[in-house]
DOKE-376057 format. One line per 5 residues: number of its first residue (from 0); their letters; for each residue x, y, z of N, C-alpha, C. Coordinates in steps of 0.2 Angstrom, whole numbers. Example, Ala and Ser with C-alpha at 12.3 -4.5 7.8 and 13.67 -1.06 7.14 Angstrom:
# residues 2
0> as> 66 -28 39 62 -22 39 66 -16 39 ~ 64 -11 35 68 -5 36 64 0 39;
END
This chain:
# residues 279
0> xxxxx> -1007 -508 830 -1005 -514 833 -998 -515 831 ~ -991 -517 835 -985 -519 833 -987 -525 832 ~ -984 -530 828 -983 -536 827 -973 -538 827 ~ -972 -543 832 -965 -546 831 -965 -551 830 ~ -960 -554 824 -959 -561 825 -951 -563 829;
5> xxxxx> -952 -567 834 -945 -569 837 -946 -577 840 ~ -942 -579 843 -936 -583 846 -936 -583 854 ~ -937 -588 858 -937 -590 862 -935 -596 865 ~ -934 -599 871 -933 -605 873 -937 -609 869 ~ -943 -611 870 -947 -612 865 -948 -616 859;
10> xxxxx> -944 -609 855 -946 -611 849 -946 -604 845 ~ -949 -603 838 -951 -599 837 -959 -596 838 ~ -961 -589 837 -967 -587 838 -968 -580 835 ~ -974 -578 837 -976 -570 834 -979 -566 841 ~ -978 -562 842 -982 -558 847 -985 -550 845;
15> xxxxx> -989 -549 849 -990 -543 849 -988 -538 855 ~ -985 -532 853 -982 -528 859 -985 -523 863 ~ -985 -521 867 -989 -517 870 -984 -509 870 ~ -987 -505 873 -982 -497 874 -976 -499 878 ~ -977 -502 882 -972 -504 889 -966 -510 886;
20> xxxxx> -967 -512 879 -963 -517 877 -963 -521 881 ~ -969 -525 881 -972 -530 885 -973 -534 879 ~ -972 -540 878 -974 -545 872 -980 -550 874 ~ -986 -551 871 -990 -555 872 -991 -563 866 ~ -986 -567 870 -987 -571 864 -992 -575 861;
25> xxxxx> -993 -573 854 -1001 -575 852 -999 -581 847 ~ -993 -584 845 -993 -588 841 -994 -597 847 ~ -994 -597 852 -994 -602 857 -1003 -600 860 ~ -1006 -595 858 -1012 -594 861 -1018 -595 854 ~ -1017 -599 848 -1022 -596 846 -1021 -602 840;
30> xxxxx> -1023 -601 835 -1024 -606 831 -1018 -604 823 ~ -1015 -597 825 -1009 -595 819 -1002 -596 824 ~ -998 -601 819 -992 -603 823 -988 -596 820 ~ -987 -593 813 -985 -585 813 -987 -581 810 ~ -985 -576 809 -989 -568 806 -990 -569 799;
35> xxxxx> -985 -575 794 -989 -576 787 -996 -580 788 ~ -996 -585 793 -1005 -589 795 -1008 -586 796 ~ -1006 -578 803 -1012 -574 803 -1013 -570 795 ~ -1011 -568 792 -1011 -565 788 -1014 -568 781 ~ -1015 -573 780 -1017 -580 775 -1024 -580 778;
40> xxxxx> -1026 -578 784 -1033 -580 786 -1034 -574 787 ~ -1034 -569 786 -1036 -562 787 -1039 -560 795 ~ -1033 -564 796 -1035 -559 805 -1033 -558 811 ~ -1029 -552 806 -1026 -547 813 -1033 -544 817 ~ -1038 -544 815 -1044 -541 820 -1044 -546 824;
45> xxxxx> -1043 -554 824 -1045 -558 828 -1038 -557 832 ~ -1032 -556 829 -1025 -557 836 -1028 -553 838 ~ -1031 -545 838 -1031 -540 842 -1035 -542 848 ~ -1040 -543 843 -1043 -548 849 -1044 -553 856 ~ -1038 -555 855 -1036 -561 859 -1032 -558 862;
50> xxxxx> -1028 -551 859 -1022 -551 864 -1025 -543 870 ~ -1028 -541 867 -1035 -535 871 -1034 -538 879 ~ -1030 -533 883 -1032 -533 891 -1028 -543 894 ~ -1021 -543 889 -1020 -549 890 -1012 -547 892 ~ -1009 -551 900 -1005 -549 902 -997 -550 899;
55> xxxxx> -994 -547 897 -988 -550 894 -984 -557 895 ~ -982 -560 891 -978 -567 893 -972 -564 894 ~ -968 -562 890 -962 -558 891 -960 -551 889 ~ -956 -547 887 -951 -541 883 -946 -541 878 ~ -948 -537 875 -942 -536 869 -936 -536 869;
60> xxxxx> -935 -537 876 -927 -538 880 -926 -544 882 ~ -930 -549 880 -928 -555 886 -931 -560 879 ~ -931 -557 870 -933 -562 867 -927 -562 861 ~ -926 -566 855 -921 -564 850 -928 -564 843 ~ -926 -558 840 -931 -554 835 -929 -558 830;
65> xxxxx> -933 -558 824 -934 -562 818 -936 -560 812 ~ -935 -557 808 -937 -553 803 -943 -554 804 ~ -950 -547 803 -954 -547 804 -958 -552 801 ~ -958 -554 795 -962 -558 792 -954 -566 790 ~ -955 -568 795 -946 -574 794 -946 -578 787;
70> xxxxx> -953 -578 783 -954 -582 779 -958 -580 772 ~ -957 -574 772 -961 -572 767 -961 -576 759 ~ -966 -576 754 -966 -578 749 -961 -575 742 ~ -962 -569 743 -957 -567 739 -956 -559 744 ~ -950 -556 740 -947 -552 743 -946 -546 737;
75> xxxxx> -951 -539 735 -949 -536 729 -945 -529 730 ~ -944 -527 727 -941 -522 728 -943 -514 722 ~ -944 -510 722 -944 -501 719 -939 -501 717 ~ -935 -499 713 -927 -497 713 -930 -489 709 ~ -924 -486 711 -923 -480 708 -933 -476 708;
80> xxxxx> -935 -475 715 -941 -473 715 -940 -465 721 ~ -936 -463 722 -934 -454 722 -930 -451 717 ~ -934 -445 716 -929 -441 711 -923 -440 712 ~ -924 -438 719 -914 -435 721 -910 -442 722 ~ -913 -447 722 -907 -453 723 -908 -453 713;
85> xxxxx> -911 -454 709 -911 -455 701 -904 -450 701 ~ -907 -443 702 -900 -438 700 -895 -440 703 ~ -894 -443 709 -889 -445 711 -883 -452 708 ~ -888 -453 705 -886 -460 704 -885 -463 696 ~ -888 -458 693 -892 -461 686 -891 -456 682;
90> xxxxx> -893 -449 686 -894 -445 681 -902 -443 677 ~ -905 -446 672 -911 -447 669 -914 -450 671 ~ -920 -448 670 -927 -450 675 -929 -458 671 ~ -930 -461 674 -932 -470 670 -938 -469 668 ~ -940 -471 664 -945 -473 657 -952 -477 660;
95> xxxxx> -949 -480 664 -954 -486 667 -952 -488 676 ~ -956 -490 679 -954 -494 685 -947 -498 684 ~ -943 -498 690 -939 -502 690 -939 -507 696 ~ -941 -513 695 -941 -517 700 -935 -523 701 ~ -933 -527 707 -930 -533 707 -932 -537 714;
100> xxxxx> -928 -541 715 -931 -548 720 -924 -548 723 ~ -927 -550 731 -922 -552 736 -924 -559 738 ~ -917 -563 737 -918 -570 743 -918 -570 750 ~ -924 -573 753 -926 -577 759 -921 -574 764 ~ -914 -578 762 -909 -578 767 -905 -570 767;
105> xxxxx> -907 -565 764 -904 -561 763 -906 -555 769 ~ -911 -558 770 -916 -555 777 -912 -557 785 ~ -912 -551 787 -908 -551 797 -914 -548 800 ~ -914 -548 806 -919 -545 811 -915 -538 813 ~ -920 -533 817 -916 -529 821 -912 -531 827;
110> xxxxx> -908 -529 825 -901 -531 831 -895 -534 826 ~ -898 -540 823 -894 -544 820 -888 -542 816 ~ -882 -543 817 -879 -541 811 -881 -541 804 ~ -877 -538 801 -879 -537 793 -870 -539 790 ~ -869 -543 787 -862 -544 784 -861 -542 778;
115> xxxxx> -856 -540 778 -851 -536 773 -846 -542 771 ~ -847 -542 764 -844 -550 759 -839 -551 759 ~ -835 -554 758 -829 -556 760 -823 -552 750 ~ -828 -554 745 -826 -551 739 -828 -545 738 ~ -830 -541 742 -831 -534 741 -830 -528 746;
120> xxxxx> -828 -524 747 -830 -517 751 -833 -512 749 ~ -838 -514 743 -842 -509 740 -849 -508 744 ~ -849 -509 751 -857 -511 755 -860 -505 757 ~ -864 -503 752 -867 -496 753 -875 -499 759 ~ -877 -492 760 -884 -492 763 -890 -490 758;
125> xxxxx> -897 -491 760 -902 -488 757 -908 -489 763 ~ -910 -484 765 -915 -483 770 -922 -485 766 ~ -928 -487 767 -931 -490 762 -939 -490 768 ~ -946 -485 767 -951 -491 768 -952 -497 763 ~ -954 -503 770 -955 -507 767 -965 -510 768;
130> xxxxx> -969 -512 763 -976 -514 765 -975 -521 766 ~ -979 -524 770 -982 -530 769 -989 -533 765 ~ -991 -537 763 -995 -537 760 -998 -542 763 ~ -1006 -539 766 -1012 -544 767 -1017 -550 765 ~ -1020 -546 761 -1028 -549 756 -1023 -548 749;
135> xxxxx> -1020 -553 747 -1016 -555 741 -1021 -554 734 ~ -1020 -555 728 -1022 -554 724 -1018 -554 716 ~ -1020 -551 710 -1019 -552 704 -1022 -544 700 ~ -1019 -542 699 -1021 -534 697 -1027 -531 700 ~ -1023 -530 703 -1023 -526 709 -1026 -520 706;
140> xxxxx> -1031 -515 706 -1031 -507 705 -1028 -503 709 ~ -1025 -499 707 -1022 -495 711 -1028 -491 716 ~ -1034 -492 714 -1039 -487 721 -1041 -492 727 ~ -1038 -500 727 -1039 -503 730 -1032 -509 733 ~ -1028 -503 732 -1021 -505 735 -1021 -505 743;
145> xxxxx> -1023 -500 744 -1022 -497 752 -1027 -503 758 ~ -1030 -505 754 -1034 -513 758 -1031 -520 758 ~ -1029 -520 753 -1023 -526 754 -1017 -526 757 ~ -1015 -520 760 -1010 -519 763 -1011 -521 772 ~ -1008 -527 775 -1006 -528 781 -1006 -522 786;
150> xxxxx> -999 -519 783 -996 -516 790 -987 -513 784 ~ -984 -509 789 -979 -506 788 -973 -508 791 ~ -967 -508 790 -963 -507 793 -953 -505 788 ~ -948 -504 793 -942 -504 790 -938 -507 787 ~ -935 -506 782 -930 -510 778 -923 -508 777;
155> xxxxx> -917 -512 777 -912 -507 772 -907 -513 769 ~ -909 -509 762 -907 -513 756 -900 -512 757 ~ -895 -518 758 -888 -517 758 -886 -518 753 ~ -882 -517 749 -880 -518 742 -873 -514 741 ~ -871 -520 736 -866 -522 736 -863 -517 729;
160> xxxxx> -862 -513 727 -861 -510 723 -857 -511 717 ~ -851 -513 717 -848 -516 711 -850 -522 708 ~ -853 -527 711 -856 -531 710 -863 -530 707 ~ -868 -525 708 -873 -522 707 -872 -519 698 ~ -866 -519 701 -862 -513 691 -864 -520 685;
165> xxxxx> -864 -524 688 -864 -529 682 -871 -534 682 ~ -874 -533 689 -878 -536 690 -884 -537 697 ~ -888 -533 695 -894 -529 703 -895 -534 707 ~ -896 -541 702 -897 -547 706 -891 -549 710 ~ -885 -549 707 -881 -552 712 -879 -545 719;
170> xxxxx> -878 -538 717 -877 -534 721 -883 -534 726 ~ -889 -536 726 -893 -534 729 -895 -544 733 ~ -892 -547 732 -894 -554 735 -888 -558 738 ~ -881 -553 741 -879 -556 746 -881 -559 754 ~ -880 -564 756 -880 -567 759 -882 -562 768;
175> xxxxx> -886 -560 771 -890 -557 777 -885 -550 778 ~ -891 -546 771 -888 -539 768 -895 -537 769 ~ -900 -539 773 -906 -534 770 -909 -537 777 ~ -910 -530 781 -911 -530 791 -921 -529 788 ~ -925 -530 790 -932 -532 792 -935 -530 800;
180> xxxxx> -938 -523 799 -940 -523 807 -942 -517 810 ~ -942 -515 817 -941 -520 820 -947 -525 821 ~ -953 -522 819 -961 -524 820 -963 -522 815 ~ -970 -525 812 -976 -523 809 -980 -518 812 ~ -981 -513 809 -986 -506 813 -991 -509 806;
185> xxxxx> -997 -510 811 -1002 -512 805 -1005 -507 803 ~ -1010 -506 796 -1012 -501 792 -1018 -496 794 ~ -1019 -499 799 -1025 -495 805 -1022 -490 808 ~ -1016 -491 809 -1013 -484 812 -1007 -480 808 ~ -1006 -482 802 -1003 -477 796 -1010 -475 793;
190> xxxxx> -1015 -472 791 -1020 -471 787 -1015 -469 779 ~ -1010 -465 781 -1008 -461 777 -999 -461 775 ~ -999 -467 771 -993 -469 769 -987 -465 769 ~ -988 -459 763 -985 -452 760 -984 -446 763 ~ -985 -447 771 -985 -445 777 -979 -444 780;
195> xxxxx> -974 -449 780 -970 -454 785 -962 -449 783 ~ -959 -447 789 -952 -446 787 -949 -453 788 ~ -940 -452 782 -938 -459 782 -929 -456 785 ~ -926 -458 790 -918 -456 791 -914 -461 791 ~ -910 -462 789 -905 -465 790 -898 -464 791;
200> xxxxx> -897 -466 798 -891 -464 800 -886 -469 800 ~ -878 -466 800 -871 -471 800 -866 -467 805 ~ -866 -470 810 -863 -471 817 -867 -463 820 ~ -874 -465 820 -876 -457 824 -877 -452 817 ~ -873 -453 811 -873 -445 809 -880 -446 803;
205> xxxxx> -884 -444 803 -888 -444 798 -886 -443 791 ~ -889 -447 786 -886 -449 781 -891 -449 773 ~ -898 -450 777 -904 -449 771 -909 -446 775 ~ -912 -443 772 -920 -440 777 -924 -436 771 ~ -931 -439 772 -935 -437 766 -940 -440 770;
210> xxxxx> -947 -436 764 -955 -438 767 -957 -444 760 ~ -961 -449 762 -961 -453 758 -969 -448 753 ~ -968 -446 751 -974 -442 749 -968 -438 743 ~ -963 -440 741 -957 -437 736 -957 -445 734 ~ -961 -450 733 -960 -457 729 -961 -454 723;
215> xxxxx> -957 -457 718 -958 -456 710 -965 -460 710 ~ -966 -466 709 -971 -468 711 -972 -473 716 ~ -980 -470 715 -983 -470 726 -983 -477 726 ~ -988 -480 731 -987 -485 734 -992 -488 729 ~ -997 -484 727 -1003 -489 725 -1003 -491 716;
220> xxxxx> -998 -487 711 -994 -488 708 -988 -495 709 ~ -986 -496 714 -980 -498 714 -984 -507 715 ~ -989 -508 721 -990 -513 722 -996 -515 716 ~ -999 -511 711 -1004 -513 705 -1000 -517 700 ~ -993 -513 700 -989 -514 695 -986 -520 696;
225> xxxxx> -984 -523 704 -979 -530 701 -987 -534 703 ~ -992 -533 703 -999 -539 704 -1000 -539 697 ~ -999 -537 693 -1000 -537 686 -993 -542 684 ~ -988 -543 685 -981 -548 684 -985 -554 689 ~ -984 -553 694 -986 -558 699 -993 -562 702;
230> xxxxx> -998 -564 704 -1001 -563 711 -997 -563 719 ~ -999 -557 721 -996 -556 728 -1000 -562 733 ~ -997 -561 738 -999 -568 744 -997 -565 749 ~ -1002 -565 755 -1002 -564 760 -994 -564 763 ~ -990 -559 767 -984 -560 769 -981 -556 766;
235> xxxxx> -982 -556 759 -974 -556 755 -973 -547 755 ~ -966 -545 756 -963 -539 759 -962 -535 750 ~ -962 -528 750 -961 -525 746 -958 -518 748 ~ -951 -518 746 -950 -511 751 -951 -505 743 ~ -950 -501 745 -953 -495 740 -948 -490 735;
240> xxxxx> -940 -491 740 -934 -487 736 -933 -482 741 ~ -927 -480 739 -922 -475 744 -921 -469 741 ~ -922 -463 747 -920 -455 744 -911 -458 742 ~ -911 -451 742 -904 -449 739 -899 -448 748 ~ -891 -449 747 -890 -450 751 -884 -457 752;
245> xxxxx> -885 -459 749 -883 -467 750 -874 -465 749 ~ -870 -470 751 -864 -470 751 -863 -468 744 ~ -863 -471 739 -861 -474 732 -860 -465 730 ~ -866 -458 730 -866 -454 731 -860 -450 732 ~ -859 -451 737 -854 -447 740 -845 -445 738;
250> xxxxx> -841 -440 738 -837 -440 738 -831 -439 742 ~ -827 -443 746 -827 -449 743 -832 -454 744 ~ -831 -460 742 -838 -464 743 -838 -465 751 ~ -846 -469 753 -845 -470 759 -848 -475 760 ~ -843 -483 762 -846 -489 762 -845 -491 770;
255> xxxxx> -850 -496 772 -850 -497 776 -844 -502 778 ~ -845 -503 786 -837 -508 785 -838 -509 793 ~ -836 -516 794 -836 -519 801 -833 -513 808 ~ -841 -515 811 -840 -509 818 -846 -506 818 ~ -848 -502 810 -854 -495 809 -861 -500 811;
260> xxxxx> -864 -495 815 -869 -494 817 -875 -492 812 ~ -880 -496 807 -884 -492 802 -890 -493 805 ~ -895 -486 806 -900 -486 807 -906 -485 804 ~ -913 -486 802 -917 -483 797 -922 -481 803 ~ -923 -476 802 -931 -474 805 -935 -472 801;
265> xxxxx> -941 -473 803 -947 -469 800 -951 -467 805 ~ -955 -461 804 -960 -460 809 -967 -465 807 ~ -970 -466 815 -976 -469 816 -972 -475 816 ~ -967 -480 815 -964 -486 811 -959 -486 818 ~ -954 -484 820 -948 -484 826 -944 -484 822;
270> xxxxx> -940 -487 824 -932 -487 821 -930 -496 821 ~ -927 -498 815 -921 -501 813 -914 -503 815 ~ -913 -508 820 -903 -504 819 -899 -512 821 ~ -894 -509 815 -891 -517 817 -883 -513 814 ~ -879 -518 816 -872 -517 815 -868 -521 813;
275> xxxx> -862 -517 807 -860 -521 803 -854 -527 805 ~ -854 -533 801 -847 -537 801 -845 -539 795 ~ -838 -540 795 -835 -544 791 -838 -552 790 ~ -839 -555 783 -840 -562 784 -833 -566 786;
END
């Protein structure tokens, strides 16, 4: 099942989408106003339910998308979790997990622009799976990660990189740097996370590609590891880290900049794409 959240006349809302990109709006049909309330109650079996043999209200062309989860609790992030972006970047393999935190408003939907700061042109890419988190928790075991996960979907961490030089939190938490989307693909139809090809392209030319199954560490690692820091909460977005590829890499470097077109896909998951502006 896809899940979107968007925008209409209306109001805001969530739906479920069909093959045909037919939307069936379930947030006016049911007792969760969005996808963190169905997810708070555990039951995406019951949207399925409801939205089973139900005719579209509208299309994915005729609504404005919202980051899949608009409101999530918190926002964490992997860094440095492929070896060929660590050699690319670092050089030596990190000792421990590296993780950090994005704010709220740092989150676009697909379509939406993504801006590039006014104090920098250092605006790199990172193609990124991202999880959602379902059935919430507090140390978590890693053999029973794969059940509290929701669903899947794309992310891309934009970052700021000369700012990132002195500090993760400021280069990674400019102001609607980090696209969410375009849908949730719930966890019934990924069985198999470490499956998944991830690409990411800049104006058409492909730029990263890898199989998430080259994660330094996996998913059920990564999610045991911040429920041991935190409890998780139904909603909250966790992306996993980027292969190798990124601007920063490159010779000369290659930073994004008002015009380019950045897209993440992943199989099973669709594609992400939003285009850049100057603030």
């Amino acid at each position: 099942m896809k899940i979107i959240s968007y925008r209409d006349a209306a109001g805001e809302t969530f739906g479920v989408v069909d093959e045909t990109g037919g939307v069936v709006d379930m947030g006016r049909k049911g007792p969760y106003p969005d996808l963190r309330a169905v997810l708070t109650a555990d039951a995406l079996v019951e949207v399925a339910a409801l939205a089973d043999g139900v005719a579209p209200d509208t299309t994915m062309d005729e609504v404005t998308l919202l980051p899949v989860v608009p409101n999530p609790a918190k926002i964490l992030c992997a860094g440095f979790n492929y070896k060929d972006h660590v050699e690319e970047f670092i050089g030596d393999m990190p000792e421990h997990m590296t993780v950090f935190s994005r704010l709220h408003n740092t989150l676009v939907a697909h379509g939406d622009p993504i801006v590039r700061p006014t104090v920098s042109d250092n605006f790199d890419f990172e193609g990124e799976l991202a999880l959602i988190i379902g059935c919430g928790g507090r140390h978590i075991a890693e053999a029973d990660v794969l059940s509290h996960i929701a669903g899947y979907t794309c992310f891309l961490d934009g970052s700021v990189r000369d700012y990132q030089g002195h500090s993760v939190t400021a280069g990674k938490n400019f102001h609607r740097t980090g696209p969410l989307g375009p849908w949730m693909v719930t966890a019934d139809e990924i069985p198999d996370p470490t499956a998944l090809e991830l690409t990411t392209r800049l104006n058409g030319e492909i730029m990263q590609n890898c199989t998430t199954d080259l994660l330094i560490y996996p998913i059920p690692t990564i999610v045991s590891y911040l429920s041991d820091i935190t409890p998780l909460e139904p909603g909250d977005v966790i992306a996993t880290g980027t292969p190798a590829g990124t601007g920063n890499s490159r010779t000369p470097k290659l930073w994004m900049k008002a015009g380019d077109t950045i897209e993440v896909e992943i199989s099973g998951i669709g594609t992400l794409s939003n285009h850049v502006v100057d603030e």
